[in-house]
C-alpha positions in Angstrom: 87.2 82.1 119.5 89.3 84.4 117.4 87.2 87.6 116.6 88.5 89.6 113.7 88.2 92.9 114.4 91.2 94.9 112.8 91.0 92.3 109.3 90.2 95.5 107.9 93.3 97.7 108.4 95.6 94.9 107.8 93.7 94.5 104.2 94.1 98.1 103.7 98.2 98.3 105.0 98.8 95.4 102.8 97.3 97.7 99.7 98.7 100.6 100.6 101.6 99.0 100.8 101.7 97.0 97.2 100.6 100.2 95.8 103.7 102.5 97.2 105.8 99.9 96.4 104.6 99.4 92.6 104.7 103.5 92.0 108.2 103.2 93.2 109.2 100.6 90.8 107.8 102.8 88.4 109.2 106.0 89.1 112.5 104.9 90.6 113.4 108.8 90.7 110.3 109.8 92.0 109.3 112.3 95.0 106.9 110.8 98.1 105.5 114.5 97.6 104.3 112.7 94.3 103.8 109.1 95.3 101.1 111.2 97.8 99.4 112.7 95.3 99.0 110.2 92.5 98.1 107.3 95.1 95.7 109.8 97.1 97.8 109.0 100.4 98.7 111.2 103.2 102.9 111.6 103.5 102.4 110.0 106.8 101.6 106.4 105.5 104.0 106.9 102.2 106.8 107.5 104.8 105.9 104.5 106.7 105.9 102.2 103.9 108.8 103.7 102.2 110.7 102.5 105.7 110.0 99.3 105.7 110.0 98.6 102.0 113.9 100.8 102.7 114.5 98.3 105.4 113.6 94.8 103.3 115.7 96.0 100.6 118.6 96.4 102.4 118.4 93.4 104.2 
């Protein structure tokens, strides 16, 4: 039986992430110092999701 603790957080990453992503495409020049305050998001998860959206578009 699968129990789905954690469906939470990986509803929230997969905001967070969409919503860093879409600011970016937005403000292509834009700051994370800015991204952070307009999305209400600590720099710690804007610098993670910055990576890996960083890392798919250079693959």
């Amino acid at each position: 039986m699968k129990d789905h603790r954690g469906e939470h957080r990986k509803k929230l990453a997969s905001k967070n992430h969409e919503s860093i992503k879409t600011w970016f495409d937005k403000n292509p020049d834009g700051m994370m110092k800015d991204c952070c305050k307009d999305l209400g998001l600590s720099h710690v998860t804007v610098g993670k999701y910055v990576k890996v959206i960083k890392e798919k578009a250079g693959n």
